[in-house]
C-alpha positions in Angstrom: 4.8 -17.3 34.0 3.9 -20.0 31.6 5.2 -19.8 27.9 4.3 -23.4 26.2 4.4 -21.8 22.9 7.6 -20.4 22.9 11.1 -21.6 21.7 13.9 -21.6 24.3 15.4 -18.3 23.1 12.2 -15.9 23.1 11.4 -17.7 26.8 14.7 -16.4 27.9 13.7 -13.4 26.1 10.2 -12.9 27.8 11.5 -13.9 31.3 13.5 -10.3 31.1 10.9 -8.4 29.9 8.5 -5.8 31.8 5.4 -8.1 32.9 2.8 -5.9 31.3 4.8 -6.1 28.2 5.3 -10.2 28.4 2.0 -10.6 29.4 0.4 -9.1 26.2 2.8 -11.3 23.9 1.5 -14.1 25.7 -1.9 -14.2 25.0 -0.9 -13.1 20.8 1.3 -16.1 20.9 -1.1 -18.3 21.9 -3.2 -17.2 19.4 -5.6 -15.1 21.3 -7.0 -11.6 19.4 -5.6 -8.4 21.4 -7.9 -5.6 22.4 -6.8 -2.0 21.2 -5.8 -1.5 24.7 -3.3 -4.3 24.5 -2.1 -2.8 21.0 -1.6 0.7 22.2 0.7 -0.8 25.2 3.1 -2.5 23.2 4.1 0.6 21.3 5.0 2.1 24.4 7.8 -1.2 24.5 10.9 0.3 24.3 14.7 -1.6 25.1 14.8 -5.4 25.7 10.9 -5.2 25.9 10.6 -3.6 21.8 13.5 -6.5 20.8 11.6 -9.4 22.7 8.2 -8.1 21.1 10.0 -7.8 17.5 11.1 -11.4 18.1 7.6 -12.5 19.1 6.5 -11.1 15.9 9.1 -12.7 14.1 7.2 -15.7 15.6 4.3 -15.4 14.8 5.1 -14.9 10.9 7.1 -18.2 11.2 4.5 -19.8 12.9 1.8 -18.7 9.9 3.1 -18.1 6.8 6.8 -20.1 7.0 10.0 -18.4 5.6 8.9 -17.7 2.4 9.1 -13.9 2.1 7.3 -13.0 -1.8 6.9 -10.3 -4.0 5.2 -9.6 -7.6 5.9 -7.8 -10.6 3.8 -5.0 -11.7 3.7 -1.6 -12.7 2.2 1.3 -11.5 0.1 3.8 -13.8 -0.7 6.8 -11.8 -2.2 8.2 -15.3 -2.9 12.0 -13.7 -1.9 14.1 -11.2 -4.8 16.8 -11.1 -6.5 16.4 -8.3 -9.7 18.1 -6.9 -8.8 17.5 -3.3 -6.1 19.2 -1.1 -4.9 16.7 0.7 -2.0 17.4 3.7 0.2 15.1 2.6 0.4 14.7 -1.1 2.9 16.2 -3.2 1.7 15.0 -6.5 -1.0 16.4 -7.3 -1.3 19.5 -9.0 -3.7 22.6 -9.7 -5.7 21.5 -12.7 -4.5 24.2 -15.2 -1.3 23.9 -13.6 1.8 23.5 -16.0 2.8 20.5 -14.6 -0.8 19.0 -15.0 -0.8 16.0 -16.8 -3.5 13.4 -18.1 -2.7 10.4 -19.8 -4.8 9.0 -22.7 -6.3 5.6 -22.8 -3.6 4.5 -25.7 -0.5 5.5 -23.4 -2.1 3.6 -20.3 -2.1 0.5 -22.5 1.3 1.0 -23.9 3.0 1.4 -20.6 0.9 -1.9 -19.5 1.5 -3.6 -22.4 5.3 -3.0 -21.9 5.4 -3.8 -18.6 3.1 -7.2 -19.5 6.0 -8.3 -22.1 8.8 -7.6 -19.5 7.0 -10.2 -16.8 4.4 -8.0 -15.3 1.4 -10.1 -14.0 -0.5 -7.1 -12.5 -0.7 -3.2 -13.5 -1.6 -1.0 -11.0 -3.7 1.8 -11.6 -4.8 4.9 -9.7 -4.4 9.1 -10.0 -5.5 12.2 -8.8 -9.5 12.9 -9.1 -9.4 15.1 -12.4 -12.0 17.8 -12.4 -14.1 17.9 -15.7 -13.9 13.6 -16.1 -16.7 11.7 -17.4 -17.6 9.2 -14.7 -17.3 6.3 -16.5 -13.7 6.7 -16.9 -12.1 4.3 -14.8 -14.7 1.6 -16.2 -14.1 2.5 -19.7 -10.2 2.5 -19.4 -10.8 -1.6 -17.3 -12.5 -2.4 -20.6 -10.0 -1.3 -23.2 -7.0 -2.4 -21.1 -8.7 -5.9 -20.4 -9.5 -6.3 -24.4 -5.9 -5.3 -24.9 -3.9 -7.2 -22.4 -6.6 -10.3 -20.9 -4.3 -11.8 -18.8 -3.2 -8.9 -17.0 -4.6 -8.3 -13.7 -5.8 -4.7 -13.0 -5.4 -3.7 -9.3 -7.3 -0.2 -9.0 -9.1 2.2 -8.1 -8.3 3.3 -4.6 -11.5 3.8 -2.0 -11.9 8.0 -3.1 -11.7 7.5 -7.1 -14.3 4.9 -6.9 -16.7 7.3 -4.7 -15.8 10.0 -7.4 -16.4 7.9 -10.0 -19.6 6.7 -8.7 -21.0 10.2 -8.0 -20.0 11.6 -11.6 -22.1 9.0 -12.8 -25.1 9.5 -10.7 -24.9 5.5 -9.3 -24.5 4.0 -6.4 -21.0 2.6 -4.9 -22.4 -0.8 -5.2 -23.1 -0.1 -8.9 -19.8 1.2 -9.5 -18.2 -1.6 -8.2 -20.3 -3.9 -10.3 -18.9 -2.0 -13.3 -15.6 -2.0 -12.5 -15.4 -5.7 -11.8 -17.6 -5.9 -15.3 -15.4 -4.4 -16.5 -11.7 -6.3 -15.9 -11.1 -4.7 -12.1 -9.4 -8.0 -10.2 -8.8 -6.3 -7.1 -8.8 -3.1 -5.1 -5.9 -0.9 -3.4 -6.9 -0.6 0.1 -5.5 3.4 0.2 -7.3 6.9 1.0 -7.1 5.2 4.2 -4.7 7.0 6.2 -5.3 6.9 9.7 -9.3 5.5 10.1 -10.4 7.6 12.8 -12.1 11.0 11.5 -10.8 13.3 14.1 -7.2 12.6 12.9 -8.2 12.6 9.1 -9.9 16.0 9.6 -6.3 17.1 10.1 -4.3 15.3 7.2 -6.6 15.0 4.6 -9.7 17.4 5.3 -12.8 16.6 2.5 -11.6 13.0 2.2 -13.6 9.8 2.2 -14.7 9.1 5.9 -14.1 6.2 8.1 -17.7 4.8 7.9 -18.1 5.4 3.9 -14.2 4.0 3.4 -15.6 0.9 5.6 -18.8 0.6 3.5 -17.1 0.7 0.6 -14.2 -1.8 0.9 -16.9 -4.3 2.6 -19.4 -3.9 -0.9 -16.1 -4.5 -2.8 -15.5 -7.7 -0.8 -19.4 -8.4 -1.0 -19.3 -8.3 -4.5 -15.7 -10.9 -5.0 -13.5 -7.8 -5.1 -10.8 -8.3 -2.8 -8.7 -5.7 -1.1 -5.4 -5.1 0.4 -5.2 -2.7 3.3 -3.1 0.5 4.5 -2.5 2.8 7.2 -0.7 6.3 6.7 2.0 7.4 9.7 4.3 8.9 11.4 2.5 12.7 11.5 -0.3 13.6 13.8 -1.4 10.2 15.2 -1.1 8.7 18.5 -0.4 4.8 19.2 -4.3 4.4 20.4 -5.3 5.8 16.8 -3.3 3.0 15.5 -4.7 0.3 17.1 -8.2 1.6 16.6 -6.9 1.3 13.0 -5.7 -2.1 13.3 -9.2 -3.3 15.2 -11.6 -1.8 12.1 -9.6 -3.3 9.6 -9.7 -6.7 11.8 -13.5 -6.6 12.1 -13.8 -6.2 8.8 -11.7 -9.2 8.1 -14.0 -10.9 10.1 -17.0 -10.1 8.1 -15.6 -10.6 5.0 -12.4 -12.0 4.5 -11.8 -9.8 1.4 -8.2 -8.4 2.4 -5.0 -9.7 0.7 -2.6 -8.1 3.0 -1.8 -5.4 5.2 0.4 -2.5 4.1 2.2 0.2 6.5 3.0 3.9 4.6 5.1 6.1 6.2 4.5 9.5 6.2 7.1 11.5 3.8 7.7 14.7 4.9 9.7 16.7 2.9 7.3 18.3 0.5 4.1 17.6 2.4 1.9 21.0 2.0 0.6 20.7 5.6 4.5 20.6 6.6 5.3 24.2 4.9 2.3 25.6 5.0 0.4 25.6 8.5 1.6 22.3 10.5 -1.8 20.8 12.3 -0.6 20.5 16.4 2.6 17.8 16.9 3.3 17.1 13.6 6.2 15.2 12.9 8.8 14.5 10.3 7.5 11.4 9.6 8.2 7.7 11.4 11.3 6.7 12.8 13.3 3.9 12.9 11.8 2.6 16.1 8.2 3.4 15.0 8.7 1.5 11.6 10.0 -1.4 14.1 7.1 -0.9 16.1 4.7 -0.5 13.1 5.6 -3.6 11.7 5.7 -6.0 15.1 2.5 -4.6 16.7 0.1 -5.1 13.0 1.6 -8.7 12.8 0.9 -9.1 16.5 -2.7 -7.5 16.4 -4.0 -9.0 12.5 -2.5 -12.2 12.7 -5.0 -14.7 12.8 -7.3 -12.7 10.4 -4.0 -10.6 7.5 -1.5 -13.0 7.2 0.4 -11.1 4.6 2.2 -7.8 5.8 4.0 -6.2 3.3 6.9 -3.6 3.9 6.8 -0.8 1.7 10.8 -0.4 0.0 9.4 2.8 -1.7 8.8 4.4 1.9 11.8 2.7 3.9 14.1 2.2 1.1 15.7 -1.4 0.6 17.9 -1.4 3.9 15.3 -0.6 6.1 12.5 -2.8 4.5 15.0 -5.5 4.9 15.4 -5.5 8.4 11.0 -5.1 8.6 11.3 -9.1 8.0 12.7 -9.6 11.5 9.6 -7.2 12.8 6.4 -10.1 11.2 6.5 -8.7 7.5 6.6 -11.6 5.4 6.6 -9.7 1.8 8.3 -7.6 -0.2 5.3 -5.4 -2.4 6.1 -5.3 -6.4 8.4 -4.3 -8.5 6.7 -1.0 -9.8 8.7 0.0 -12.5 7.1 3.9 -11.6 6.1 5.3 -8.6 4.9 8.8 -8.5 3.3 9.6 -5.5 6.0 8.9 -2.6 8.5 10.4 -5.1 6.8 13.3 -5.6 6.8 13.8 -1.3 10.2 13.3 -1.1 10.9 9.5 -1.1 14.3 8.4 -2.4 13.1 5.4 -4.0 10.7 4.1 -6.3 11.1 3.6 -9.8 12.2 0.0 -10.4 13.2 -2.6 -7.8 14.3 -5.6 -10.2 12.9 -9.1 -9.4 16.5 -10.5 -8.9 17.0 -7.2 -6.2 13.9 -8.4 -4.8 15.4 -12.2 -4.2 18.7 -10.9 -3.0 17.1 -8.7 0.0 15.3 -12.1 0.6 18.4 -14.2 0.7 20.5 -11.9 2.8 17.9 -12.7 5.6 17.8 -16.6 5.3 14.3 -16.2 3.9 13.4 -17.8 0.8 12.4 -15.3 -2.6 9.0 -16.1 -4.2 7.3 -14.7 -7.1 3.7 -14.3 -6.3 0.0 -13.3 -8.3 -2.0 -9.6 -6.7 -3.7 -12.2 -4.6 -1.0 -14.6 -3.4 -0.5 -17.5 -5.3 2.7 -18.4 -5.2 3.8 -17.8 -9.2 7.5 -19.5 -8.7 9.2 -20.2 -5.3 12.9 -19.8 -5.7 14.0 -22.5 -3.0 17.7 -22.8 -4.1 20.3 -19.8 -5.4 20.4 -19.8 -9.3 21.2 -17.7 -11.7 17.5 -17.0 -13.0 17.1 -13.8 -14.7 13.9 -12.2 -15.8 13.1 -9.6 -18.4 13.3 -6.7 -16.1 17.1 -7.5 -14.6 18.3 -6.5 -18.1 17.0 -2.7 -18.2 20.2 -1.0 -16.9 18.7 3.0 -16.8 15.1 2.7 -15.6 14.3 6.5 -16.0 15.5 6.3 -19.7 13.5 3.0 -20.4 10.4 4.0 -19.1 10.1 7.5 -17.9 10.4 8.9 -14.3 8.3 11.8 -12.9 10.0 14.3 -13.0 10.4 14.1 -16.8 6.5 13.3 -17.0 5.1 16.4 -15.7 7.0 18.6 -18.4 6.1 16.4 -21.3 3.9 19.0 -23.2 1.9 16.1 -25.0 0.1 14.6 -21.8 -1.0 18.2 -20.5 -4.2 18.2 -18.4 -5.5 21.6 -19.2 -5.2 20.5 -22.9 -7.5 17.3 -22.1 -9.4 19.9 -19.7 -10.4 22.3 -22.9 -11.4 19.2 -24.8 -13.6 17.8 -22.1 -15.1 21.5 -21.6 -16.1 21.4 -25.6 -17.0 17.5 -25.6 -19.7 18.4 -22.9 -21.2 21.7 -25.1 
């Protein structure tokens, strides 16, 4: 077999692995789109054939985007947790009169960006639960005041299902809605309530949601319109490697249309305080991804999007630092943001997530012979860091995170942000 394209070590590689196996890698390292068939295969690789198609991966990334491996600073607002949908998986949200309920007002949104803006922060990141009771304006009204406040601050949000809430509270169309938003001060979309993007499987985790073909219609409008996206897939519970790579092929074909995507961003499935996993379990659930399916995750999406996603991002909030680290070998090529709050993957269970520091961020990087770069929301490299220095930014100094800036946990009993309170003054606003 014939591998022009290959360096001496991953031909010795390939020459040991199952033909089937070598075959597929083949035609994605010589650049040639593979079918979902091809996909589904290669996460059956398991042995020498999962290390050679991990190393072809690694390949490919080298080949595209170099050794640069980058990462931004930005903050994540999730500014409620009430949530009119029951999703399977999430753990955040609560019951709208519940005591742990929360809502934050406009002015708190724009401190905690404006905080995070004067510590380094080039982007905020902004998206919640779907609050019963909300004017539909409000994710356009909160773009305008935070845009007026902080310009220069790039405002990545809403996610797919709070912009078709938004848009049917308001009585306008998606396209509409998106015309607001981006009216408004909205740079860029999170490409989430995306799970898995084949209905039969979302019917299971997340019954009610947004649908494949109306979460397709409405991340190509946003594209349409100069709104670009990034893109995610949620696993490791009820779906099989085919679903995956039927995943992979709509968010390809939409690349091709459009070419509105920033990057490409695997979720593992958190577990531990899923309702689906204490409540009634849908058939084969499962504790989330392993080690070898993160592997897999990661080499398969680079192998599958490459000529259409260059930029696969690990999530450190799922995997943790340790794990994400290794991801580089598997095709990832960066490193997500520094967050300085994450609510939803804590509140499932995750172990991480309220403050990777930049100089964290650059050490994970180094450790891999990869070189650390700051980056914009949509890729521009802000500084490359080509040589070890001892560059510190802003957010290397805060030594207690939870203390500076406030973790979950200590959110949902603050008394002052309380949804039903915001609840009873919606209820009186309307009447």
């Amino acid at each position: 077999m014939n591998f022009p394209h290959l360096q001496s070590t991953l031909e010795r590689q390939l020459s040991m692995t199952g033909p089937r196996t070598a075959a597929i890698l083949d035609r994605a390292l010589s650049g040639q789109d593979l079918s979902v068939d091809e996909a589904t295969n290669l996460f059956d690789a398991e042995g020498s054939d999962l290390l050679t198609m991990i190393a072809a991966a690694d390949h490919l990334r080298a080949r595209t985007v170099g050794d640069v491996v980058t990462y931004v600073i930005n903050r994540n607002i999730n500014f409620t947790n009430v949530c009119v949908k029951a999703c399977g998986f999430c753990a955040f949200s609560r019951g709208h009169l519940a005591e742990q309920g929360y809502f934050l007002p406009n002015e708190e949104i724009i401190r905690r960006a404006r905080e995070a803006y004067e510590l380094g922060a080039s982007e905020v990141c902004v998206q919640a639960g779907l609050a019963p009771g909300m004017d539909g304006w409000q994710y356009v009204n909160l773009c305008r005041a935070l845009k007026e406040a902080l310009p220069d601050l790039h405002i990545h949000g809403f996610s797919p299902e709070e912009v078709l809430y938004g848009s049917t509270l308001a009585g306008v169309t998606i396209r509409d809605y998106l015309s607001a938003l981006k009216e408004a001060g909205v740079g860029s979309l999170p490409g989430t309530s995306a799970e898995v993007l084949v209905d039969e499987i979302r019917q299971q985790v997340s019954p009610g949601r947004i649908g494949t073909a109306q979460w397709i219609e409405l991340i190509q409008t946003a594209h349409e319109l100069g709104i670009p996206t990034t893109s995610t897939i949620m696993y490791g519970h009820v779906e099989s490697a085919h679903d995956k790579a039927v995943h992979f092929d709509i968010l390809r074909q939409i690349q091709k249309r459009t070419g509105g995507i920033t990057e490409f961003v695997p979720l593992s499935f958190i577990y531990e305080e899923a309702p689906m996993f204490h409540r009634k379990p849908p058939a084969g659930l499962r504790r989330g991804a392993s080690g070898a399916e993160v592997m897999k995750m990661y080499a398969v999406s680079r192998l599958m999007l490459n000529n259409y996603i260059p930029n696969l991002q690990v999530s450190w909030v799922k995997e943790g630092p340790k794990l994400s680290q290794i991801a580089l070998l598997a095709g990832a090529n960066d490193f997500g943001g520094t967050l300085i709050n994450e609510s939803i993957s804590t509140a499932a269970g995750a172990s991480y997530g309220q403050l990777m520091k930049p100089s964290q961020f650059r050490g994970l990087i180094r450790d891999m012979a990869r070189i650390p770069a700051e980056r914009s929301t949509t890729y521009q490299r802000v500084r490359v860091f080509e040589t070890e220095n001892d560059h510190r930014d802003l957010l290397d100094e805060v030594n207690d995170p939870a203390q500076r800036f406030g973790s979950y946990q200590n959110l949902i009993h603050l008394k002052e942000y309380r949804f039903k309170d915001f609840y009873q003054d919606q209820k009186i606003q309307k009447h």
